[in-house]
N, C-alpha and C positions, 0 to 999 in steps of 0.2 A: 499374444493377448494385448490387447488395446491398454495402456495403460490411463491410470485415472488423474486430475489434478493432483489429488494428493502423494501418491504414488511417485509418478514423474519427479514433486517438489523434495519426497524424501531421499531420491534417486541422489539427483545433486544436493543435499548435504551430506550423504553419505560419501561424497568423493572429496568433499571435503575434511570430512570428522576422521575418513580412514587414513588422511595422509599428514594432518596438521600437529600432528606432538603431541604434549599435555594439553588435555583438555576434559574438561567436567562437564557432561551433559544432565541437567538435572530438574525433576519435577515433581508432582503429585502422581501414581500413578505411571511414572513412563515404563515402568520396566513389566507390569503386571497389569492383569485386567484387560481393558479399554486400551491401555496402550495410548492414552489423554485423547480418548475418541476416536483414534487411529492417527492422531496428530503425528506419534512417535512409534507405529505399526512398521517394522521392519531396519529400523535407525540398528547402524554400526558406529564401532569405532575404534579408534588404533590402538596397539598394545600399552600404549601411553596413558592413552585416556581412560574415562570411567565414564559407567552411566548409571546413577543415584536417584534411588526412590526417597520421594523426601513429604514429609505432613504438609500441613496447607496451613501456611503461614506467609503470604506475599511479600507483606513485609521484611517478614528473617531473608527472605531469599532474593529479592536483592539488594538486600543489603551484603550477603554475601557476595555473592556476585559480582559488585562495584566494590571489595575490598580484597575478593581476590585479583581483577583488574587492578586497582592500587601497587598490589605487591607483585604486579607483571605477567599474572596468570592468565587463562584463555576460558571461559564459561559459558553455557548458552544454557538457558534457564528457558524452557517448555511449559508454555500455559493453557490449561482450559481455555479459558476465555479474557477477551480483551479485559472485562467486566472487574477482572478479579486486579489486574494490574493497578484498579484505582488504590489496592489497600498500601501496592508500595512506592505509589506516585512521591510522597518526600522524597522516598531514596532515588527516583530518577531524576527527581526536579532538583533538591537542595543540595542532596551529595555529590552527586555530580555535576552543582553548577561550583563546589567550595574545591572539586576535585582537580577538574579544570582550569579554577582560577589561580591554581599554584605550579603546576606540572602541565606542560606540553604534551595535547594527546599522542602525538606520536611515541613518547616515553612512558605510557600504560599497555597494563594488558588489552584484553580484550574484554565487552562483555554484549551481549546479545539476549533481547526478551524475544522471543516466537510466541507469538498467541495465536490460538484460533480467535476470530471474529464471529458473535455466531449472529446470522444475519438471514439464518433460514425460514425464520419466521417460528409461530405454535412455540416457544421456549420460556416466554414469563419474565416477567420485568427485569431482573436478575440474570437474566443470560441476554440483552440485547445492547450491550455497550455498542452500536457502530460507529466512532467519533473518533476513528486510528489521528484527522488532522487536529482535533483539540487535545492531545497528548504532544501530538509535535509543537504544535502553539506553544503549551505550557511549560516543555521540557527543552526547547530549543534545539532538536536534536532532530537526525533525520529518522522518520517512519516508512518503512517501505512496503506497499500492498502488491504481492505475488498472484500476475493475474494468467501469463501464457509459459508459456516452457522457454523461451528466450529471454523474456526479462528476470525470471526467475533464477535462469539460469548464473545469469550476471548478477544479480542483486548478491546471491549465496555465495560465489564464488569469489567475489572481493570483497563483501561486508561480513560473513560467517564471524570469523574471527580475525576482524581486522583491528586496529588500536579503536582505544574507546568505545563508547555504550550509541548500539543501536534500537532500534525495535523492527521486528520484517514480520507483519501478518500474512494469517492465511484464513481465507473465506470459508464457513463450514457449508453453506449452501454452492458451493463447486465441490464439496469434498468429491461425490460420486461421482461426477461427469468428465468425460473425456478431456484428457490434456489438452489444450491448443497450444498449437502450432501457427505463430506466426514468427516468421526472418525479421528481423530488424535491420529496416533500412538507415539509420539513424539516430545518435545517443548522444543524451549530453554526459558529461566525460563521470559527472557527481553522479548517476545515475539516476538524477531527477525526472527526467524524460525521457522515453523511448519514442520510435516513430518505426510504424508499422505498414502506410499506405501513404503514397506518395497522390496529391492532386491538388487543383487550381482554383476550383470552384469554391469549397467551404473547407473550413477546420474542424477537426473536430478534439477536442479534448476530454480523456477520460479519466477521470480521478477514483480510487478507491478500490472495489471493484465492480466498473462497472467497463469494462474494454469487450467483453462479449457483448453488448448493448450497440457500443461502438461501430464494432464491424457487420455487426447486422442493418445499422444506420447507411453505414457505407457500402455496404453492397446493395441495401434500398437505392439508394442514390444514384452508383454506377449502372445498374438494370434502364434506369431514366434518362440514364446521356450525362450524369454529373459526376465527377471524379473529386475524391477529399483526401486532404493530410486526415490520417489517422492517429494521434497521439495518446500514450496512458502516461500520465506524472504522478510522481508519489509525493508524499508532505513531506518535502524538504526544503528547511528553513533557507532562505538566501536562495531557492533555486537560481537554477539558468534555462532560461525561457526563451534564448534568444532565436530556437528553432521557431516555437511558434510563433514569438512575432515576426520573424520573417514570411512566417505562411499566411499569418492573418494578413501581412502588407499584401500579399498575390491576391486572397481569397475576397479578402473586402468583409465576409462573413464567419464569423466564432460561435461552435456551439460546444458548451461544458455538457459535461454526463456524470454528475457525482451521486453513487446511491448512498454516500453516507448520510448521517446524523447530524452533523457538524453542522452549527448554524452559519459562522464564520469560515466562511469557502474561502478555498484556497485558488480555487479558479475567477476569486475576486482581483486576486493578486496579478493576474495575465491582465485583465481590462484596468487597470490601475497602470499597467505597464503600457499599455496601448493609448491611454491616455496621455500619459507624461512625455509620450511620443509622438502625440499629434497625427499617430494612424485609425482612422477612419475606418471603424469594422462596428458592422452591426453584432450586435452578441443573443445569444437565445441561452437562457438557463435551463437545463432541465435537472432540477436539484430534488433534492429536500431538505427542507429546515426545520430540525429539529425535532421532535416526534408528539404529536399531539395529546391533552390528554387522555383520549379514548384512545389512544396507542402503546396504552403501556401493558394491558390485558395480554394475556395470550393471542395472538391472531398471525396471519399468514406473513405480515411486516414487506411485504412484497413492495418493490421501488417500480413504479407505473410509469412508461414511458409514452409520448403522445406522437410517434413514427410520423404520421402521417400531416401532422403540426410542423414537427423536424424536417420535412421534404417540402411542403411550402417555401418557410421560412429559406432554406437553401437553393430556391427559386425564384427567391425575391430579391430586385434590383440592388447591386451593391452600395453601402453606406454614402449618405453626401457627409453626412457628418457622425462622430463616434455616438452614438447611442445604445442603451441596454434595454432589451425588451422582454421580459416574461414574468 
């Protein structure tokens, strides 16, 4: 049987959570019902561990969470939605910045937020947080958006329960669809960046999740006679970029792919890099900023991409000088 995004994602925490020790997996709902939407539909774990059905209180939880981290414990705390994390946003922002400021993360536990992202659209003002990089903004911490069966693979596999407080989304509008599979040619060590397709002509960066956009981008391209780096980066503070600007130096051409929320892009921060650098790439955004106010209703919330806009532009003569266009 074909396995599904989300399926494959529980796959790898499950080889994680069955072999790591003490460990608390705990949510609203995980262990009954919905199963947090099927976020935690089929989740083990080792005789050590525990999995806790707990009320819905954001706040209380993590607060625990970053207190059993404190006392050297290992936690991952299962949420509904991005949405809901705004109620414990002090305790990832203040406590763990006073956390920090005393103790060596490598001398804490572990703690780990998993939200779904719900980004499907039809859901109501109340379930469309999609802003995973203005949580990392605010929290200074790394955010990481689970988009192919490789990068997921590694994101869980070293961040699950590594020292200190992360956050690792998952997209509710991939839930159903087939796992992808793409090899990584390429990582930066933080796992800020992955690199998926290797080519000359254009860049492409994909933040959030939008890397299925990406490779549909780049196989438009390749059909045409044009070959592209394919990159997905996740919001981490301080990345290392240094893959892509190397490729923007080849390609002369940068195109971002963010379906998030977030007004302050983080794919601002590569052309800010490209600047300081004195490398000459034209840039194409294809974002969105922020959600309008006849966007906040229920409606399909769907992220529109202009393909055919995208294949011009990566047709078009390489930068004489750095400019952003869109």
């Amino acid at each position: 049987m074909t396995s599904t995004y989300i399926s494959q994602i529980i796959e790898q925490v499950n080889q994680v959570t069955c072999n790591c020790g003490p460990v608390l997996l705990y949510g609203e709902n995980i262990d009954n019902g919905s199963k947090i939407a099927g976020l935690a539909r089929g989740l083990q774990v080792n005789p050590r561990g525990k999995i806790l059905n707990v009320g819905n209180s954001e706040l209380t939880h993590c607060g625990v969470g970053l207190g059993m981290m404190l006392d050297g414990g290992n936690s991952v705390l299962f949420m509904k939605q991005l949405d809901f994390l705004l109620l414990g946003l002090d305790q990832i922002v203040n406590t763990y910045n006073f956390a920090r400021a005393y103790r060596p993360i490598d001398k804490l536990g572990s703690f780990t937020v998993f939200p779904i992202v719900c980004d499907q659209g039809y859901q109501g003002p109340q379930s469309s947080l999609n802003s995973a990089g203005d949580v990392a903004s605010l929290s200074n911490i790394a955010v990481y958006c689970l988009n192919a069966c490789e990068d997921a693979a590694a994101v869980i596999s070293e961040a699950f329960v590594a020292p200190g407080l992360r956050i690792i989304c998952t997209s509710q509008r991939l839930f159903g669809m087939p796992s992808l599979s793409l090899p990584i040619l390429d990582r930066a060590a933080d796992s800020s960046i992955f690199r998926f397709r290797a080519g000359n002509d254009v860049t492409i960066v994909c933040f959030n999740f939008a890397l299925r956009l990406g490779l549909q981008l780049s196989e438009q391209l390749q059909s045409s006679g044009l070959s592209a780096d394919l990159f997905h980066a996740n919001f981490v503070p301080g990345m290392d970029c240094r893959m892509v600007i190397e490729s923007c130096r080849r390609s002369g051409r940068l195109i971002v792919l963010d379906d998030s929320k977030t007004i302050t892009k983080y794919g601002d921060l590569i052309v800010r890099e490209l600047q300081a650098r004195g490398i000459h790439t034209s840039v194409r955004m294809a974002t969105r900023s922020g959600c309008a106010v006849e966007g906040y209703g229920v409606g399909s919330d769907e992220f529109q991409v202009n393909f055919a806009d995208l294949a011009r532009f990566s047709r078009s003569p390489r930068a004489a000088e750095t400019r952003v266009d869109g």
